[in-house]
N, CA, C and O of each residue as an XYZ file, in Angstrom:
536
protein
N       0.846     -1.171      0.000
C       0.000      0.000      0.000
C       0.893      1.235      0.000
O       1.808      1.408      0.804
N       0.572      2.017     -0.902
C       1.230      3.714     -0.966
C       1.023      4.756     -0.041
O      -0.160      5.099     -0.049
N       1.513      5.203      0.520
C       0.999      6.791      1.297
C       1.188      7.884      0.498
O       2.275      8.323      0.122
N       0.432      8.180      0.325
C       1.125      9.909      0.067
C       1.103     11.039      0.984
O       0.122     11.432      1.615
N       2.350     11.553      0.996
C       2.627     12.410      2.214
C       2.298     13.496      1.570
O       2.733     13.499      0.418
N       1.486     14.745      1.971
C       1.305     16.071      1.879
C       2.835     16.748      1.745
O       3.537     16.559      2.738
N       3.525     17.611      0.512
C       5.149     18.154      0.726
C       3.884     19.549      0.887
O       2.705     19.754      0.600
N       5.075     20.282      1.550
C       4.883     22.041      2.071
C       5.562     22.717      0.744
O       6.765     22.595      0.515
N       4.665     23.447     -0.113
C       4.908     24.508     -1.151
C       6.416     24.763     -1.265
O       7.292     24.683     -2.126
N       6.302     25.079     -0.086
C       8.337     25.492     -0.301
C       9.750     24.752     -0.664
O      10.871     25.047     -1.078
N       8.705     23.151     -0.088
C       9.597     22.533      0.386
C       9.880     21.815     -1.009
O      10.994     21.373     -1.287
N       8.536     21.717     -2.053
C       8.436     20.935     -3.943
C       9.165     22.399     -4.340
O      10.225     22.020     -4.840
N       9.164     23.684     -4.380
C       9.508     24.459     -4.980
C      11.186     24.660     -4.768
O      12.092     24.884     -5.570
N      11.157     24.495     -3.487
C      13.032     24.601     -3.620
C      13.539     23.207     -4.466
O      14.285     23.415     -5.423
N      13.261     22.143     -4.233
C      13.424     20.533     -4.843
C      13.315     20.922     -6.214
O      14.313     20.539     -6.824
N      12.454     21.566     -6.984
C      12.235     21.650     -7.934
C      13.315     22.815     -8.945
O      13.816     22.733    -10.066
N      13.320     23.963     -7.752
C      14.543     24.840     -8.481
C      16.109     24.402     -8.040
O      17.074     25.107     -8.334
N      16.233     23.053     -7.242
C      17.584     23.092     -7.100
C      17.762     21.816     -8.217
O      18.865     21.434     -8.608
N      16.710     21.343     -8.572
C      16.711     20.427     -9.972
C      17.024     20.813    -11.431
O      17.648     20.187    -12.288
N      16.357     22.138    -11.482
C      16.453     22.827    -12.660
C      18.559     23.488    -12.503
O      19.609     23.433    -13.143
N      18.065     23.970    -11.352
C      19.461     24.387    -11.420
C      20.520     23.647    -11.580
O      21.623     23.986    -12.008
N      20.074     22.393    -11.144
C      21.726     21.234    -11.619
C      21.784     20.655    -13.087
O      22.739     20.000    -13.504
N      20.380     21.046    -14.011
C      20.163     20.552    -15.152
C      21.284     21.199    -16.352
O      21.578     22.385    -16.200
N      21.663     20.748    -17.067
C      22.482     21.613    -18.281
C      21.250     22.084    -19.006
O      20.118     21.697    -18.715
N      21.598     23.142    -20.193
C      21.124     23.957    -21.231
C      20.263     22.797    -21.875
O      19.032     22.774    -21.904
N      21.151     21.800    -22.409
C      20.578     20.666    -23.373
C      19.306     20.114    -22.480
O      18.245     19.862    -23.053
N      19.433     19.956    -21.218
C      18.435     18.809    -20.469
C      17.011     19.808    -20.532
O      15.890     19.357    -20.770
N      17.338     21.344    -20.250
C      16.205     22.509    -19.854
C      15.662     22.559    -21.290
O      14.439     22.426    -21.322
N      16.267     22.719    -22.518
C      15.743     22.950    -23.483
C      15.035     22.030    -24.420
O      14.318     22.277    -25.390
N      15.442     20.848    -23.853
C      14.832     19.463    -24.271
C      14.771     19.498    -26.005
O      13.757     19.195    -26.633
N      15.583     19.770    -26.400
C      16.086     19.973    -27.605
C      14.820     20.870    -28.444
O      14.191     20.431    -29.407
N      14.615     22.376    -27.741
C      13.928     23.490    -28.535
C      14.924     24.233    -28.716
O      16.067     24.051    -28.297
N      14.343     25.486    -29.633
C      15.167     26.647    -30.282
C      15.495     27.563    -28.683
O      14.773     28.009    -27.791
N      16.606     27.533    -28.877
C      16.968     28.762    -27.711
C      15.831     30.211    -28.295
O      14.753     30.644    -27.888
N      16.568     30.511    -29.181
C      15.607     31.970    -29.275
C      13.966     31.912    -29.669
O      13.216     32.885    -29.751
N      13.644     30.580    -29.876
C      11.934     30.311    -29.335
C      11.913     30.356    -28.657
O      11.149     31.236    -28.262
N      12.600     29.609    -27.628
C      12.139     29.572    -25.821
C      11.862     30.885    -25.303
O      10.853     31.329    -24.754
N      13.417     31.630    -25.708
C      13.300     33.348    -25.194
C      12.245     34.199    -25.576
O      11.532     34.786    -24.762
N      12.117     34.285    -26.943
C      10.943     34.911    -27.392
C       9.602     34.522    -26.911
O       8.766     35.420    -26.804
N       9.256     33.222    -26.583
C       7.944     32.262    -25.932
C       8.333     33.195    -24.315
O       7.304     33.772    -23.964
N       9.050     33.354    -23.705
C       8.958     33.733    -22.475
C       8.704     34.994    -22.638
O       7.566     35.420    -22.439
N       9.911     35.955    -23.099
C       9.287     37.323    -23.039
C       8.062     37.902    -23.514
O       7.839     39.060    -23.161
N       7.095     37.230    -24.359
C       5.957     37.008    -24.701
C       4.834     36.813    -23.533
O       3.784     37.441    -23.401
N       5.365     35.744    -22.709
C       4.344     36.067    -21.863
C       4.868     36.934    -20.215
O       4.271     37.360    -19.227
N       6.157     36.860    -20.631
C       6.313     38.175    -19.465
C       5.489     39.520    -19.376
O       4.882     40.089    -18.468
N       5.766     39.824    -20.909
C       4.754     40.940    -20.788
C       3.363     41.031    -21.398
O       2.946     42.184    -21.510
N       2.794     40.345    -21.693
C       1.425     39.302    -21.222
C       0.719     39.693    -19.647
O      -0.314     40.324    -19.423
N       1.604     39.120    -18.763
C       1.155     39.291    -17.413
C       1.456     40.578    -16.943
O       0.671     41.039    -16.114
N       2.764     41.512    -17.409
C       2.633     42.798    -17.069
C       1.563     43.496    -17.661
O       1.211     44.453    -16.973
N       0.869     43.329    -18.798
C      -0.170     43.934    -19.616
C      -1.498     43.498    -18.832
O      -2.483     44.206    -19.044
N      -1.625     42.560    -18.068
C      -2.813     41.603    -17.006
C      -2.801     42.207    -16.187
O      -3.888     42.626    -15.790
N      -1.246     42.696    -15.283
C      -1.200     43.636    -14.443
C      -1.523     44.962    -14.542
O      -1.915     45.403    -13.462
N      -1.508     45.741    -15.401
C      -2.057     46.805    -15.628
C      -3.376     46.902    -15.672
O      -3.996     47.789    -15.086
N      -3.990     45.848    -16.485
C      -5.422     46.340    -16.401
C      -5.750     46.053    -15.576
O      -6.509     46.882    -15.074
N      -5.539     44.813    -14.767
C      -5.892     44.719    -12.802
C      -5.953     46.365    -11.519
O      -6.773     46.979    -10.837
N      -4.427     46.395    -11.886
C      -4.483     48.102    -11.651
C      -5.518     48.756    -12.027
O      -6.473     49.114    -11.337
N      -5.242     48.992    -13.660
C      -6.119     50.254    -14.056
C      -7.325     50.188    -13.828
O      -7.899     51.239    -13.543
N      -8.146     48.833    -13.888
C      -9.803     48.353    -13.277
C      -9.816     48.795    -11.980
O     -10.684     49.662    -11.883
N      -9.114     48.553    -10.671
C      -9.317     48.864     -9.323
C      -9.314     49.843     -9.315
O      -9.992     50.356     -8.425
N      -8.489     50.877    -10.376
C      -8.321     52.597    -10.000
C      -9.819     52.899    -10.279
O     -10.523     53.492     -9.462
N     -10.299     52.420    -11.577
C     -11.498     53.280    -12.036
C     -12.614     52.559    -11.029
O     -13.700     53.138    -11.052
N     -12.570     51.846    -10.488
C     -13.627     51.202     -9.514
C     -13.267     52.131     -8.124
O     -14.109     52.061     -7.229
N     -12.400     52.759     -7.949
C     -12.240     53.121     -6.647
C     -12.557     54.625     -6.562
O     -12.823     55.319     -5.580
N     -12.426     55.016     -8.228
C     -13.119     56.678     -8.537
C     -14.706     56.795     -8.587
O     -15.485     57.716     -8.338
N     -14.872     55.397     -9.040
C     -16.498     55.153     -9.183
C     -17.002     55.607     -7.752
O     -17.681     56.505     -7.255
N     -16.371     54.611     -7.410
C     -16.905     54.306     -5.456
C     -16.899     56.120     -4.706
O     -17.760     56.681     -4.028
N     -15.589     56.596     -5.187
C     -15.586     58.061     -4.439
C     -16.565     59.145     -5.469
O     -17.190     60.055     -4.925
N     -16.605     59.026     -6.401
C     -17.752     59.655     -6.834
C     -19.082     59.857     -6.892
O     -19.644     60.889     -7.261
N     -19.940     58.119     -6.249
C     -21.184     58.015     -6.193
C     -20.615     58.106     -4.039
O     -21.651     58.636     -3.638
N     -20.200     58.018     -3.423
C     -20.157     58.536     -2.145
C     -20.790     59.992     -1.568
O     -20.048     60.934     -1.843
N     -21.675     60.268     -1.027
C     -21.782     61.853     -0.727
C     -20.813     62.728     -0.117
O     -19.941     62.627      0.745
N     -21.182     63.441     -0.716
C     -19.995     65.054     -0.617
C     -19.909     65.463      0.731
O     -20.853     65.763      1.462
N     -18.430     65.451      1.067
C     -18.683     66.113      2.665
C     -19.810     67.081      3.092
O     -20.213     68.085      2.505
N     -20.375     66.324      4.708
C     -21.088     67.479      5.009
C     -20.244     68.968      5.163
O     -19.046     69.084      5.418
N     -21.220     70.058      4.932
C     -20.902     71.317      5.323
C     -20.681     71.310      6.732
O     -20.794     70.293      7.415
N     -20.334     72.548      7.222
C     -20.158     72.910      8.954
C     -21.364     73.705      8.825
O     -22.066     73.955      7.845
N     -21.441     74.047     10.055
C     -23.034     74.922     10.463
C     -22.557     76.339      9.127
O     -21.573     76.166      8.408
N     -23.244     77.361      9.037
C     -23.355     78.666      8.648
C     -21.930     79.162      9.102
O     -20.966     79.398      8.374
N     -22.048     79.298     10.911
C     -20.720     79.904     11.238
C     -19.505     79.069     11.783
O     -19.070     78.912     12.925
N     -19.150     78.636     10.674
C     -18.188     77.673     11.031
C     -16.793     78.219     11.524
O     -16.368     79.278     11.062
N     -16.182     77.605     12.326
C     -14.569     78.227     12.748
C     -13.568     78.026     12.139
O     -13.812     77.176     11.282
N     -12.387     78.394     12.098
C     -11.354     78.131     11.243
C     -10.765     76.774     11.416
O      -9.915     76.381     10.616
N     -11.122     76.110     12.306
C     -11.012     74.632     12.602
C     -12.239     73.899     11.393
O     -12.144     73.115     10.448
N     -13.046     74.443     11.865
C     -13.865     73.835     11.027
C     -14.022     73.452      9.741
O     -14.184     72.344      9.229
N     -13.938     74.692      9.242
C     -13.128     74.897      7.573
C     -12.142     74.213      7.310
O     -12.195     73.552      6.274
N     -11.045     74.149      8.067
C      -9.837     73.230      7.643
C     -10.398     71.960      7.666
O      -9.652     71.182      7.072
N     -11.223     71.511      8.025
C     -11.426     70.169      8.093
C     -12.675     69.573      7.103
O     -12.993     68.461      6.683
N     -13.100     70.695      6.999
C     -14.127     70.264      5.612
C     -13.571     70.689      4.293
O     -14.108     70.508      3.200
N     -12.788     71.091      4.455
C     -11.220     71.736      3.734
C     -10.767     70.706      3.074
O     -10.997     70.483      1.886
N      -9.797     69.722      4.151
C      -8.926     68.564      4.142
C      -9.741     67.174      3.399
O      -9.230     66.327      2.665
N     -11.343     67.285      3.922
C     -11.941     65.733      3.655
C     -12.459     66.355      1.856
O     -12.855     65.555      1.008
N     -12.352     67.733      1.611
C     -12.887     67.919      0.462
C     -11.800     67.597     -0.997
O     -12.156     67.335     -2.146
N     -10.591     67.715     -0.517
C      -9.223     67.919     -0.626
C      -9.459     66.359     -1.247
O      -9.321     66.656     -2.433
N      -9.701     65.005     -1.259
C     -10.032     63.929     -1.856
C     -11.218     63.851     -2.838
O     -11.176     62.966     -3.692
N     -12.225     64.653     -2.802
C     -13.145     64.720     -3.705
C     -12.955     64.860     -4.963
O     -12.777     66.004     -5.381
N     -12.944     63.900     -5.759
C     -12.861     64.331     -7.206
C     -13.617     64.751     -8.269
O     -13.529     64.459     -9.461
N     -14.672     65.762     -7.453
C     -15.158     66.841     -7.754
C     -14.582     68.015     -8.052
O     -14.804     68.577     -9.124
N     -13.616     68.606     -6.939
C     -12.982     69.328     -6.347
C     -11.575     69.505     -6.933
O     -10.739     68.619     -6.758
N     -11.240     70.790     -7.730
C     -10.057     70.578     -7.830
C      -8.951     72.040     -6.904
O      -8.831     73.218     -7.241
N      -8.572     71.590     -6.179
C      -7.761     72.505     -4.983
C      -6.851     72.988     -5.185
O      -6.420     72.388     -6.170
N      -5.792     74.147     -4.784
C      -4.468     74.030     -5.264
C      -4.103     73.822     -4.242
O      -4.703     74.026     -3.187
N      -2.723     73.239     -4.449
C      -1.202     72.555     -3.888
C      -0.779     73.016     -2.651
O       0.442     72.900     -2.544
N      -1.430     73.597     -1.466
C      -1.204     74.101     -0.672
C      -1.747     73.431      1.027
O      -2.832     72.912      1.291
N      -0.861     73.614      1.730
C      -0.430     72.660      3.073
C      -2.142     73.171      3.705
O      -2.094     74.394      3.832
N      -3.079     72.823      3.977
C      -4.145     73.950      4.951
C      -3.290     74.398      6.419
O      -3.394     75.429      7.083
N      -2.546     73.372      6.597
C      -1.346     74.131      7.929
C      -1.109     75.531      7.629
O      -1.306     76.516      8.342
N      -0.569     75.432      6.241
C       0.086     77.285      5.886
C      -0.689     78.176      5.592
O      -0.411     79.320      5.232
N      -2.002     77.558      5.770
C      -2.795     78.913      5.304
C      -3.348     79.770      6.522
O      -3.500     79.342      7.666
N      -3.541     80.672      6.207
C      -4.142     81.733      7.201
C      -5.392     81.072      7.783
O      -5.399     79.842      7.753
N      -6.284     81.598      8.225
C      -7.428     82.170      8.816
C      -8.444     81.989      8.145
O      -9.335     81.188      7.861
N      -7.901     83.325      7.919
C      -8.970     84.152      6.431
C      -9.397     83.254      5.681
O     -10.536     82.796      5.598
N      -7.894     82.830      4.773
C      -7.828     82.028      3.364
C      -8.423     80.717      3.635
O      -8.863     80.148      2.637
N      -8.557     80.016      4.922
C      -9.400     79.065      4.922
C     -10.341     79.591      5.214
O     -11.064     78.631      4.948
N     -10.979     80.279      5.532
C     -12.568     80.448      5.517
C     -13.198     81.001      3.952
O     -14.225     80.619      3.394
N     -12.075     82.151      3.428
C     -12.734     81.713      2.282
C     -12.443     81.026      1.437
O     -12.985     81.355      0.382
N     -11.909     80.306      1.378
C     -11.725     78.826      0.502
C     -12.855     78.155      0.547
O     -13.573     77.817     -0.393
N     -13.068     77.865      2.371
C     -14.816     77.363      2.665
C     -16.109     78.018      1.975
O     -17.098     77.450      1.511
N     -15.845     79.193      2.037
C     -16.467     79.791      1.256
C     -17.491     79.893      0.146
O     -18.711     80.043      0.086
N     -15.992     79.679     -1.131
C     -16.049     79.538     -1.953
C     -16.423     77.986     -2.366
O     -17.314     77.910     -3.212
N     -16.099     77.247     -2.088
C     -16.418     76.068     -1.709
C     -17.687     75.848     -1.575
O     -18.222     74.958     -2.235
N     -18.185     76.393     -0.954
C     -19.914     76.049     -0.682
C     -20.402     76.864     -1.603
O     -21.425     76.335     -2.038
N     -20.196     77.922     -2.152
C     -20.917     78.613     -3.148
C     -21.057     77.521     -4.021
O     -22.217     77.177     -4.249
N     -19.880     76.708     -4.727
C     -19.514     75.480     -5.846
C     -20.736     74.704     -5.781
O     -21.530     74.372     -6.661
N     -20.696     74.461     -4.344
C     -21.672     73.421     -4.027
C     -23.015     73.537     -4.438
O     -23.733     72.789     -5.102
N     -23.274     75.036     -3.707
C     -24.793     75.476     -4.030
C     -25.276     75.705     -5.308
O     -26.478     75.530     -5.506
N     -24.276     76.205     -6.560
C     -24.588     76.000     -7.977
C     -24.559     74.813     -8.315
O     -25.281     74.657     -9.299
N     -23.999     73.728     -7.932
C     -24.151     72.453     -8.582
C     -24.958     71.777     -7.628
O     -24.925     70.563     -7.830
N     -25.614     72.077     -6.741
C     -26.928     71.284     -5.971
C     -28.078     70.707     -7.022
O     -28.484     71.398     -7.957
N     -28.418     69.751     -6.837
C     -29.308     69.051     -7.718
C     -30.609     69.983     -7.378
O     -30.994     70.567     -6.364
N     -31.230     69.804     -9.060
C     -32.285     70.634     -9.093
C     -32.235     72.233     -9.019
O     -33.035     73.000     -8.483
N     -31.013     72.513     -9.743
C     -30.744     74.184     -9.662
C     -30.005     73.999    -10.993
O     -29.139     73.266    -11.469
N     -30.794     75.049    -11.361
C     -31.084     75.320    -12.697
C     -29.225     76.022    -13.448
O     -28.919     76.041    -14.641
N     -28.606     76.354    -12.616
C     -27.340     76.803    -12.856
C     -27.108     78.297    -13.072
O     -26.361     78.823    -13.897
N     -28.106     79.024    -11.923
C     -28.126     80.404    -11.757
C     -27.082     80.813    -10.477
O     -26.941     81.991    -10.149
């Protein structure tokens, strides 16, 4: 009667590359064209880098989807504080609605964040659904 013992992934994969590795050219190539083999590989090397990309590029556009149908930060009350603003500031700052310039909200004033907030909510209130674009 046979057993078969369960081997651990690592343990067929090292066995297997210290096999290949003691093999000569002639034994690996099993008498194919060297520059078929190469060309057959780099073929599907970048095959799977081209698989990889669109894996990437699918999750990116699924993850713009996702932040685009998400609702828009709430506003702060009417009189919001300069804390406040920075922080509806910062979560707006990911919206890809929103396009912001390049600037730390640490370095900004006061002022410039409130009216940034501001302005900001004006954006909002022209593009509120059901407004005509006055």
């Amino acid at each position: 009667m046979t057993t078969h013992r369960k081997v651990a992934p690592d343990t067929l994969l090292d066995a297997l590359t210290d096999e290949l590795i003691g093999m000569t050219d002639e034994q690996v190539l099993a008498g194919e064209d060297p520059a078929l083999v190469l060309a057959q590989g780099r073929a599907m090397l970048a095959k799977a880098v081209a698989d990889a990309g669109k894996r990437r590029l699918a999750a990116a556009k699924t993850a713009v989807e996702a932040r685009r149908r998400s609702p828009p930060p709430e506003p702060p009350a009417a009189t919001a504080t300069a804390l406040q603003a920075r922080e509806f500031l910062r979560l707006a700052q990911n919206d890809p609605r929103f396009t912001m310039a390049a600037r730390q909200l640490s370095e900004m004033s006061d002022e410039d964040v409130l009216r940034a907030y501001n302005q900001l909510l004006h954006l909002m209130e022209k593009d509120a659904p059901g407004d005509s674009g006055k």
